[in-house]
Backbone bond lengths (Angstrom), bond angles and torsions (degrees), N, CA, C in turn:
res aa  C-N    CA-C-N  psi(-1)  N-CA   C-N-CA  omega(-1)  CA-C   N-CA-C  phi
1 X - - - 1.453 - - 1.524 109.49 -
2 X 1.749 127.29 125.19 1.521 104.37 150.99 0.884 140.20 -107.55
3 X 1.151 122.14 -169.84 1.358 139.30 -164.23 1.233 105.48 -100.66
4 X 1.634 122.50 142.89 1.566 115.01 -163.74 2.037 88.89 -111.94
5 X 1.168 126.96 156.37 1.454 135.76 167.75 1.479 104.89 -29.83
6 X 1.161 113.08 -62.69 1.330 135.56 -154.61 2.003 87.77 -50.68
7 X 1.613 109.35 -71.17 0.975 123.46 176.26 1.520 136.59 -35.06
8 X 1.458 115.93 -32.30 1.497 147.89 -174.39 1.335 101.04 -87.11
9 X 1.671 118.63 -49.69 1.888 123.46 154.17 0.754 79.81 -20.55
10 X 1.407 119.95 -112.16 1.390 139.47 -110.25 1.279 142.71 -84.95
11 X 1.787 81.75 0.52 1.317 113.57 169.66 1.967 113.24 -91.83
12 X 1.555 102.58 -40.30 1.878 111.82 154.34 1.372 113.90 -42.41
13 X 1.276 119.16 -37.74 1.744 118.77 -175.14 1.802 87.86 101.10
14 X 1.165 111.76 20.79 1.783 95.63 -171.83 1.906 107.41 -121.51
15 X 1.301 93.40 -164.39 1.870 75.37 -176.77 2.089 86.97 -118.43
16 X 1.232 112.75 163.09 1.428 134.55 -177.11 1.153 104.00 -57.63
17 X 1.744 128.02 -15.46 1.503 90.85 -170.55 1.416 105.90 -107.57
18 X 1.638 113.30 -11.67 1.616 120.60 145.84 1.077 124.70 -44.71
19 X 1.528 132.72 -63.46 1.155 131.75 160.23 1.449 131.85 -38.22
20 X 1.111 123.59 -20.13 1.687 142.86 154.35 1.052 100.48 -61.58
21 X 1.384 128.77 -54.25 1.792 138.33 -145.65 2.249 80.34 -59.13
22 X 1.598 77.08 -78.07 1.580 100.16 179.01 1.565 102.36 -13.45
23 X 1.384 103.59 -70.96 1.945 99.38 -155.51 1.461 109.03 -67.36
24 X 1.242 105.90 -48.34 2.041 95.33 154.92 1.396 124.80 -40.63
25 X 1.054 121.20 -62.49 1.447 111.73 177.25 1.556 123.31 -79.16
26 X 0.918 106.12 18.34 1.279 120.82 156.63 1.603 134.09 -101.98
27 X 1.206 90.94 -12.05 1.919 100.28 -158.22 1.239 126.99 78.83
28 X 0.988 106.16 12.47 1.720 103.10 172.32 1.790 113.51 -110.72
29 X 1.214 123.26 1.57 1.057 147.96 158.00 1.972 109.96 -22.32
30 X 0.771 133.74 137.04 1.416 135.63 -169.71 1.587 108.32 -136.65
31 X 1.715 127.59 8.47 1.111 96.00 165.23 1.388 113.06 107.90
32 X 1.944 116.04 106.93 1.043 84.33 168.99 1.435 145.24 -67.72
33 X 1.311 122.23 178.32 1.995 108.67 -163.08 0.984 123.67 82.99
34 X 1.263 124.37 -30.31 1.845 128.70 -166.36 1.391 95.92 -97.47
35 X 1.371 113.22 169.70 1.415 130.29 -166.42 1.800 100.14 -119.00
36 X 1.244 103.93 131.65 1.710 108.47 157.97 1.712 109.09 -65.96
37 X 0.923 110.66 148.19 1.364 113.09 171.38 1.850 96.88 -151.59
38 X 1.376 119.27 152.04 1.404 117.09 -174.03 2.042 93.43 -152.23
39 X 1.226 108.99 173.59 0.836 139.18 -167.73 1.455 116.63 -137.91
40 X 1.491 110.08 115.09 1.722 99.09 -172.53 1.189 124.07 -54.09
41 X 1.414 141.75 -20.76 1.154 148.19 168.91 1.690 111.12 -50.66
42 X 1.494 118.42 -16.32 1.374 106.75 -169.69 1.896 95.00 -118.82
43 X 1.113 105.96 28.39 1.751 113.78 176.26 1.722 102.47 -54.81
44 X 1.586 90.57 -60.50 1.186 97.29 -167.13 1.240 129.98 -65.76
45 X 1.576 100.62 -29.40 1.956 109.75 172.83 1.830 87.60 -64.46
46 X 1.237 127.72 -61.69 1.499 124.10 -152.51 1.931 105.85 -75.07
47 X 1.286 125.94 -12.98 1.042 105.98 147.35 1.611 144.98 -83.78
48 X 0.952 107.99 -17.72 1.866 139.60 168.55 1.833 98.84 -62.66
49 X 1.363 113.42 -52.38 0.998 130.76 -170.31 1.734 99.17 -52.91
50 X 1.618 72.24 -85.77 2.379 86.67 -177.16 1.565 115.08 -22.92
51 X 1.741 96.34 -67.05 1.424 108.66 -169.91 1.475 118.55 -26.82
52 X 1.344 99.85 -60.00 1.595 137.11 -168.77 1.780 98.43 -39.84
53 X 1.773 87.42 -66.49 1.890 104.19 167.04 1.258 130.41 -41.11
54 X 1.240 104.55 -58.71 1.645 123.43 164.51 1.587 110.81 -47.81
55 X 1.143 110.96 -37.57 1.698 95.62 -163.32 1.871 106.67 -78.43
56 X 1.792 94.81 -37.28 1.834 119.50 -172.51 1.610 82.03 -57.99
57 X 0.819 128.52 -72.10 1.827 138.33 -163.16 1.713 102.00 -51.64
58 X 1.246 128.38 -47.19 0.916 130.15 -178.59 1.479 126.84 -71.50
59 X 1.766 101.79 -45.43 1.658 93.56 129.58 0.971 156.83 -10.10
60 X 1.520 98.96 -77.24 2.052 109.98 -162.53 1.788 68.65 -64.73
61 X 1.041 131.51 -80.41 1.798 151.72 -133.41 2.076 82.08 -41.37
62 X 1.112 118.25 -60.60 1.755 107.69 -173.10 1.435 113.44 -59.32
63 X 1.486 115.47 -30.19 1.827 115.00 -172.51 1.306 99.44 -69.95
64 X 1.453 112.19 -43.40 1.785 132.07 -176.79 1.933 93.89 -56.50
65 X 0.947 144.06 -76.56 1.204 163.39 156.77 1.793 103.61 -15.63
66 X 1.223 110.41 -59.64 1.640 101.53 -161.67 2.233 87.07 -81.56
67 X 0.663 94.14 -35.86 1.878 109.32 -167.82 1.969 91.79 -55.77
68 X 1.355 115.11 -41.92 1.120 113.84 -175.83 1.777 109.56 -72.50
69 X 1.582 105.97 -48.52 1.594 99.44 171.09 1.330 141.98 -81.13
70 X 2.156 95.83 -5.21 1.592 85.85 175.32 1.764 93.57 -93.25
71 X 1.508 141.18 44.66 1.119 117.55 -165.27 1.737 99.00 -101.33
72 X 0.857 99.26 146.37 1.936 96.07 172.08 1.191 137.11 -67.24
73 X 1.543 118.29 118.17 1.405 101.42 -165.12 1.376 108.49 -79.28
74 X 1.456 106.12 152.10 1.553 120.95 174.92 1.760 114.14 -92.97
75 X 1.713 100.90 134.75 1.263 97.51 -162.99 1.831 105.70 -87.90
């Protein structure tokens, strides 16, 4: 049986169109038009996977964030 994108969300704790973001930037991306389809057997590669993503992304996003407020304002 698979698993539809939508489903694999919401199982990450995230919403579907993040989880898209993810499989594009990953290479596993299929295109717009095409459908994700998964297989429970690969939960575990695709949660190991995300997390991993999520955390690097969540990263750059705070350096991006602190870099913007320690910047000096110009008078």
């Amino acid at each position: 049986m698979s698993i539809s994108a939508k489903d694999v969300a919401r199982t990450l704790d995230t919403t579907p169109r993040t989880f898209r973001k993810f499989l594009r930037a990953s290479g596993m991306g299929v295109g717009q038009g095409s459908r994700y389809e998964f297989e429970k057997r690969e939960m575990a590669r695709l949660t190991k996977a995300f997390r991993a993503w999520e955390s690097k992304r969540n990263s750059a996003k705070k350096d991006e964030d602190e870099t913007i407020v320690s910047a000096p304002e110009s008078d």
